[in-house]
C-alpha positions in Angstrom: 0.0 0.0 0.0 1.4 3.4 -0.9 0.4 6.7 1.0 1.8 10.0 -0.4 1.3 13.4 1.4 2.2 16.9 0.7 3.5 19.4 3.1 4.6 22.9 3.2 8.4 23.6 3.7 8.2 26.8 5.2 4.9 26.5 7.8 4.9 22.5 8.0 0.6 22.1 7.3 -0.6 19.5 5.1 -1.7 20.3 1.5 -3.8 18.6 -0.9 -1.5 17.9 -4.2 -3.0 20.8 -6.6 -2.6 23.1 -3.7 0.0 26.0 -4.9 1.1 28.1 -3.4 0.7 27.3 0.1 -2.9 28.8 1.2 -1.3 29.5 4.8 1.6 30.8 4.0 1.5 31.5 0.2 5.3 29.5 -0.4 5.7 27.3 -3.8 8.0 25.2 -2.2 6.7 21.2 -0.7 7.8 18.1 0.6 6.5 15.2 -0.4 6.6 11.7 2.2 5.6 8.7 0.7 5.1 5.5 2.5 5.0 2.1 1.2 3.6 -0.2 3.5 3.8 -4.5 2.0 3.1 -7.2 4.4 4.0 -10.9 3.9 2.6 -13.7 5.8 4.1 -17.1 6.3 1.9 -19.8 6.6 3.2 -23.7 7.2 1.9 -27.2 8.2 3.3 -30.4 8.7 1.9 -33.7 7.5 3.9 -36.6 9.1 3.2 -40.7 9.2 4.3 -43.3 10.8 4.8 -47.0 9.0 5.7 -50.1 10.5 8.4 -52.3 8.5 6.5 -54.8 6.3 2.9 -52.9 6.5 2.1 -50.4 3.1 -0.5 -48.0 5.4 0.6 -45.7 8.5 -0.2 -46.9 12.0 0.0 -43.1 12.9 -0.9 -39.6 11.1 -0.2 -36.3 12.3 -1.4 -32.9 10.4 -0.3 -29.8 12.0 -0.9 -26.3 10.9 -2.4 -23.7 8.1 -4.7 -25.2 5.3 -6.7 -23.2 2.7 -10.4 -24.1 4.1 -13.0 -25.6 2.2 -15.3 -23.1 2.5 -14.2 -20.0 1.3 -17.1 -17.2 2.5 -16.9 -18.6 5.8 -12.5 -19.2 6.2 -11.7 -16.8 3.4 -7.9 -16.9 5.0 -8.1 -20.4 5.5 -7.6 -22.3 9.3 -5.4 -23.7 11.6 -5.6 -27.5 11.7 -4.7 -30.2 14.1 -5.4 -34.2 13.1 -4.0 -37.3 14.8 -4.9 -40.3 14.0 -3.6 -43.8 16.0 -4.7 -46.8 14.7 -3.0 -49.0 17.6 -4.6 -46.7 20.2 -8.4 -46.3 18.0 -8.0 -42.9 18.9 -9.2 -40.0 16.4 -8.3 -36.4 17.2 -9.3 -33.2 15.2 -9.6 -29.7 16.1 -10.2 -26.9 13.2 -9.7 -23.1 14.3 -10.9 -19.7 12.0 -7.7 -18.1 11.5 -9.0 -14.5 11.5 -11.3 -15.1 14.7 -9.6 -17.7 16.4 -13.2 -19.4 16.6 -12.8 -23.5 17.0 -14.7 -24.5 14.0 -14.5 -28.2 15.0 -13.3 -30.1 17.8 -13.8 -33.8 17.9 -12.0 -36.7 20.0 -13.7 -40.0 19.4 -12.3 -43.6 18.8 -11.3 -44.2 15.5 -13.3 -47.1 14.9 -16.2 -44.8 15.4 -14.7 -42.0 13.0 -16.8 -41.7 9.5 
């Protein structure tokens, strides 16, 4: 974002930038500040599994972080996710968070044989 404001040299007082001569003070002379303002955000997540030698699927899952939601109009700047799942212990763990609000979208603990 850029900002640009003009001020008078000689008695300091903001001007609009077709105003000359100074309507105060009647001087030609200005400064001009400009200010460029850019933000950048960093988002990351972390998907990790856990496999057992001999066996093709994970015996564990964990997904940590920021995703781009589903649901745009409702999480246009996406959420903060958190998913384990343990298939030794049956345990299924998931807890979804509005990034802008901090609102907890979803929160479910259950046993993962009970998980649809």
């Amino acid at each position: 974002m850029i900002s640009i404001k003009y001020f008078c040299q000689e008695c300091g007082r903001e001007l609009e930038s077709d105003q000359k001569p100074c309507p105060f003070c009647g001087s030609v002379n200005r400064d001009i500040k400009v200010a460029l303002k850019e933000g950048i955000v960093i988002r990351e997540n972390l998907k990790a599994r856990q496999k057992r030698k001999g066996f093709r699927q994970f015996i564990r899952e964990i997904i940590q972080g920021w995703f781009p939601s589903r649901d745009k109009m409702k999480h246009p700047e996406g959420v903060e996710k958190i998913r384990i799942i343990d298939k030794e212990k049956d345990r299924y763990q998931e807890k979804i968070k509005d990034v802008k609000t901090g609102k907890i979208v979803r929160d479910i603990k259950e046993p993962l044989s009970q998980h649809k």
